[in-house]
N, CA, C and O of each residue as an XYZ file, in Angstrom:
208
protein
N       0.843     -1.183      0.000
C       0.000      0.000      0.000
C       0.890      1.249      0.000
O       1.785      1.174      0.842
N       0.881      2.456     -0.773
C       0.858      3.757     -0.764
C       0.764      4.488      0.472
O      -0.146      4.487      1.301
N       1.912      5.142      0.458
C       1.761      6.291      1.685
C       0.884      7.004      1.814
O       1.023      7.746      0.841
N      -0.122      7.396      2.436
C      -1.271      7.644      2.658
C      -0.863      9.458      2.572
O      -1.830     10.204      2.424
N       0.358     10.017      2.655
C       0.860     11.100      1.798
C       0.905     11.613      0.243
O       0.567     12.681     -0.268
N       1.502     10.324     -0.337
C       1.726     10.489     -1.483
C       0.589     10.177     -2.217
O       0.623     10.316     -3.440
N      -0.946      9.565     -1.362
C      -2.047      9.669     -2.290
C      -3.170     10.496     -2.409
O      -3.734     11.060     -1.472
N      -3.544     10.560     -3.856
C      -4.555     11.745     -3.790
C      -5.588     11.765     -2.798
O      -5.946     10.841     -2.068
N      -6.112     13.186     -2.880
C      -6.838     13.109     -2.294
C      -8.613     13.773     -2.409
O      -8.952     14.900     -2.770
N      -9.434     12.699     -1.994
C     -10.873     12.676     -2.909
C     -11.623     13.838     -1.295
O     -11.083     14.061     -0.211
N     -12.976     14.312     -1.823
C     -13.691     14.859     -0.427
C     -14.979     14.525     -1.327
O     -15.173     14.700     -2.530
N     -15.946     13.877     -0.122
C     -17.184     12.962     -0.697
C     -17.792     13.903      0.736
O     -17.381     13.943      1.896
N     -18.975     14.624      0.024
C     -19.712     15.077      1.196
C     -21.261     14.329      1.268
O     -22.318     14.605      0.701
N     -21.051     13.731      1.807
C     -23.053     12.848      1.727
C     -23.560     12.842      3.459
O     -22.784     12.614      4.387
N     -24.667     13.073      3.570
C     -25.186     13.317      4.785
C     -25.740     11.711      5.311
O     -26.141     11.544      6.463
N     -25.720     11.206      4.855
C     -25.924      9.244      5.223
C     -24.307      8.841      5.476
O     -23.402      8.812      4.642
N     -24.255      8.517      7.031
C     -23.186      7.900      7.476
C     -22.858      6.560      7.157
O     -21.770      6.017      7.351
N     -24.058      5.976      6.564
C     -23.650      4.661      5.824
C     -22.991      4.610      4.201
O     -22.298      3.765      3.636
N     -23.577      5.972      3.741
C     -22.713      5.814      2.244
C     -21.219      6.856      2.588
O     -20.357      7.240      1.797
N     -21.288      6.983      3.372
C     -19.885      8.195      3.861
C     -18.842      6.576      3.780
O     -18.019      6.207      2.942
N     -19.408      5.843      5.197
C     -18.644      4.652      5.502
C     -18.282      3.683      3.976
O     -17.208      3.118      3.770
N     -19.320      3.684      3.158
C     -18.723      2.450      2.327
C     -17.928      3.097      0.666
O     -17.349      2.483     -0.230
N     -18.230      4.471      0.830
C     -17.348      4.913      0.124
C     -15.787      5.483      0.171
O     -14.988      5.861     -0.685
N     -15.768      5.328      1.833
C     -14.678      5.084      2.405
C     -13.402      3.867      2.130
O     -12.227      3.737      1.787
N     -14.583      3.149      2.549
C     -14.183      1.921      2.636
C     -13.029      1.203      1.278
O     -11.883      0.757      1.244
N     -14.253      1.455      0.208
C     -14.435      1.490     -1.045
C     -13.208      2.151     -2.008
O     -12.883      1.921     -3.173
N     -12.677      3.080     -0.980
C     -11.775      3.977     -2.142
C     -10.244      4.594     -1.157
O      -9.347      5.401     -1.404
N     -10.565      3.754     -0.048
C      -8.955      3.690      0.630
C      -7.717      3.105      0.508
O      -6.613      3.481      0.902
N      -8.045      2.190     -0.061
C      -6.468      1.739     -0.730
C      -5.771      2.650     -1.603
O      -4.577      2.475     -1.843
N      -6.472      3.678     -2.131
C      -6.263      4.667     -3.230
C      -6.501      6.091     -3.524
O      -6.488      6.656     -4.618
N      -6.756      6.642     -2.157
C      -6.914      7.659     -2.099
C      -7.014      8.094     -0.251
O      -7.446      7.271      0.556
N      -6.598      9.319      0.118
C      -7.349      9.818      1.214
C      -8.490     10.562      0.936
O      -8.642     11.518      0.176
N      -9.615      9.722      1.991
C     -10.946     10.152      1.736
C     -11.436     11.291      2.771
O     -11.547     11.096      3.981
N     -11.601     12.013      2.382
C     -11.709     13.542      3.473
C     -13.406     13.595      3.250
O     -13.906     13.646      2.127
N     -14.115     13.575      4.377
C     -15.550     13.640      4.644
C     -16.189     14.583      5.140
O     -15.797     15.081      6.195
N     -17.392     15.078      4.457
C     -17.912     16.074      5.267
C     -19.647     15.568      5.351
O     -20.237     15.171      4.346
N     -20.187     15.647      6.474
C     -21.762     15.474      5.895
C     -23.075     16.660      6.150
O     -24.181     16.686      6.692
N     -22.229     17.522      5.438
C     -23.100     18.932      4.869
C     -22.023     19.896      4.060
O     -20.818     20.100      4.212
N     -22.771     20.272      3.357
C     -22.152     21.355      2.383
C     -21.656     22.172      3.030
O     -20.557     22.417      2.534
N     -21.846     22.803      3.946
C     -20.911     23.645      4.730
C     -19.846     23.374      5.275
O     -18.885     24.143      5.257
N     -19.848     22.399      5.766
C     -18.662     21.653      6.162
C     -17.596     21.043      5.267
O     -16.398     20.804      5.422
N     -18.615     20.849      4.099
C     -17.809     20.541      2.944
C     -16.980     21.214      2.113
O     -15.973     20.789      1.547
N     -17.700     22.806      2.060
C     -16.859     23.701      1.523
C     -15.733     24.198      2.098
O     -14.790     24.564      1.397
N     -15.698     24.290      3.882
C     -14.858     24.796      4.426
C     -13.754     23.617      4.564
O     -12.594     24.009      4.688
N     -13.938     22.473      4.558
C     -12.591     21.249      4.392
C     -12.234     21.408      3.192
O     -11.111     21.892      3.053
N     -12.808     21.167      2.268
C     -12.407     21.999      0.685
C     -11.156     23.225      0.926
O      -9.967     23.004      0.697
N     -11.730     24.613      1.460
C     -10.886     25.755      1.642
C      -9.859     25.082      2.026
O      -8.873     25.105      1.290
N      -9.808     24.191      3.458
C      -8.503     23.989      4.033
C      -7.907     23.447      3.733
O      -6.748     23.775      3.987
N      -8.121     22.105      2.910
C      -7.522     21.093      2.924
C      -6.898     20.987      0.722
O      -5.894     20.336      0.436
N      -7.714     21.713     -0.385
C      -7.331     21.415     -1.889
C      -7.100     20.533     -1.965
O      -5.992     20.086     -2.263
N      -8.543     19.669     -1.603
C      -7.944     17.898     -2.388
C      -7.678     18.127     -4.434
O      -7.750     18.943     -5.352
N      -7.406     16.942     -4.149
C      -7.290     16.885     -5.670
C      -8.291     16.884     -6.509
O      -8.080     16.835     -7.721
């Protein structure tokens, strides 16, 4: 596995903690998955963070 540095990085904002979890799940070998579950929260991890 990839340094969890050197991989991109995705932001999935969905307000269901079950599709947060399996798209997690789903896309960690290959990315850091940065979560938000509201648009507000989503935009401001966005500001901080410029995933890819």
């Amino acid at each position: 596995m990839t340094s969890p540095r050197k991989l991109p990085q995705v932001l999935y904002i969905e307000d269901s903690d079950d599709a947060r979890s399996l798209v997690r799940r789903l896309l960690a070998d290959n990315y850091v998955v940065l979560e938000a579950s509201n648009p507000l929260d989503g935009l401001q991890l966005a500001e901080e963070t410029q995933p890819n």
